[in-house]
Structures are given as structure tokens and as C-alpha cells.
C-alpha positions in Angstrom: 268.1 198.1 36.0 266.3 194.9 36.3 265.9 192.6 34.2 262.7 192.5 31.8 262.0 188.7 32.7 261.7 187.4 36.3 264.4 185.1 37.2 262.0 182.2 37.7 261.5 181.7 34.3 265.4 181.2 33.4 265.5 178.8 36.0 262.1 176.9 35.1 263.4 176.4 31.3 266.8 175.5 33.5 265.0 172.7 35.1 263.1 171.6 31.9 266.5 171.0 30.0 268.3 169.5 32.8 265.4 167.1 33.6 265.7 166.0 29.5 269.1 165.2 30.2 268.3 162.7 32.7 265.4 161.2 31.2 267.7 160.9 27.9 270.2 158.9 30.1 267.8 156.5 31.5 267.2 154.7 28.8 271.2 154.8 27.2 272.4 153.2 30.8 270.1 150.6 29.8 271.2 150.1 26.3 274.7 150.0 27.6 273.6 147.0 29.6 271.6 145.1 27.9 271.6 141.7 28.1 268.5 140.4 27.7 265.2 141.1 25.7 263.4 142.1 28.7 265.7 144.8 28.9 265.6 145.5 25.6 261.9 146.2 25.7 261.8 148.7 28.7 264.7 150.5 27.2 262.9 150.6 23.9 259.8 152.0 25.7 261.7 154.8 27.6 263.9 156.2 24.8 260.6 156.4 22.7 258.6 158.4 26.4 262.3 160.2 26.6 261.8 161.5 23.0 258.2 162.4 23.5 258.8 164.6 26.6 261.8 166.5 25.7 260.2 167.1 22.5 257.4 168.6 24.7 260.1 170.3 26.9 262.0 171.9 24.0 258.3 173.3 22.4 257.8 174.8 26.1 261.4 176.6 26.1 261.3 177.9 22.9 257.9 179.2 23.2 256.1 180.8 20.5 258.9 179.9 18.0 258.6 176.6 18.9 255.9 175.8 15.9 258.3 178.4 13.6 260.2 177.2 10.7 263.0 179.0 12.5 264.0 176.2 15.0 263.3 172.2 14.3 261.4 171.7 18.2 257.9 171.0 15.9 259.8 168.3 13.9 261.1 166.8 16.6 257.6 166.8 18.3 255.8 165.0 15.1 259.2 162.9 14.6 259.1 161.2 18.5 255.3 160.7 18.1 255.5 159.2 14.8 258.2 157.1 16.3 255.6 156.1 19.3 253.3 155.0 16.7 255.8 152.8 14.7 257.3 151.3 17.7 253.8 150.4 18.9 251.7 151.0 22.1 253.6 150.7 25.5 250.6 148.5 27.0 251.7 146.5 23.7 255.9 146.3 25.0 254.6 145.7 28.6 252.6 142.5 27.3 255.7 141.6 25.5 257.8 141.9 28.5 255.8 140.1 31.0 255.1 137.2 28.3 258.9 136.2 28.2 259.5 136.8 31.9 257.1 134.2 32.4 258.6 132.2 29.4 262.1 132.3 31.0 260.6 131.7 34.8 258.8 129.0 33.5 261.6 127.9 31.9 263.6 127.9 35.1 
């Protein structure tokens, strides 16, 4: 007796979960160690790409009922890119970070 689904697709929505765990811990190392508003920003940036993707990942394990009313994986998609949008373009937080690089290496 086999089983009705192939064992690559346990393991593909295996890999999908455990890579959301490690994009969500990029961005908290660097809230545990920030220092500095250049920091700040690139943390900023990857909690909000973080978000975006595992919201992405979650829709693509659930499948179908990932757009149902039964599980919250379509809120959380229209939740992390509302967030994207309120937090403002990343070209926007790169500008930022460069600017006061250059402020503090001037300033040097």
C-alpha cells in the first residue's frame, strides 16, 4: 500500500517551511543587534521580503485552501504586501541607507 502522494511533495512543502524559518531569522538576528540606523533599515527591508515570501510559501503549501476562509494564508498574503506598501519601496530604504553611510563616512 503506497501512499496516494509521492514522497517528493512532503518533502518540497518540507523545504518551503524550513526555508521560512530561516528567512524569518535573518532579519530578527539583525534586530537583536542593532546598533545603528543602517542596520535598522536593511533589517526593516528583510522582515517586510521575509513576510512577503513565507506568505507566498504558506499559499503554495496549503494549496487550494490557501484562498479559503478556512485557514488565514490569504490574509497574511494581502497583510505582508500591504505592509510593503506602507513601509515604502526597497529602492526607497536602499537610498536611505547609502545616504547616511555616506553622512557618517563623511563625517569620519
Amino acid at each position: 500500500m503506497g501512499s496516494p502522494r509521492p514522497l517528493s511533495a512532503a518533502w518540497q512543502a518540507l523545504c518551503l517551511c524550513t526555508s521560512c524559518v530561516f528567512l524569518c531569522l535573518i532579519p530578527q538576528s539583525g534586530f537583536a543587534h542593532t546598533t545603528s540606523t543602517g542596520l535598522a533599515t536593511l533589517t526593516v527591508t528583510g522582515a517586510t521580503q521575509a513576510y512577503q515570501q513565507c506568505a507566498k510559501n504558506c499559499i503554495q503549501v496549503h494549496g487550494g485552501m490557501g484562498f479559503t476562509w478556512q485557514f488565514d494564508c490569504h490574509l497574511h498574503y494581502r497583510r505582508s504586501n500591504a505592509l510593503a506598501l506602507a513601509h515604502g519601496s526597497q529602492s526607497q530604504w536602499e537610498d536611505l541607507l547609502i545616504e547616511r553611510l555616506q553622512a557618517r563616512n563623511a563625517a569620519a
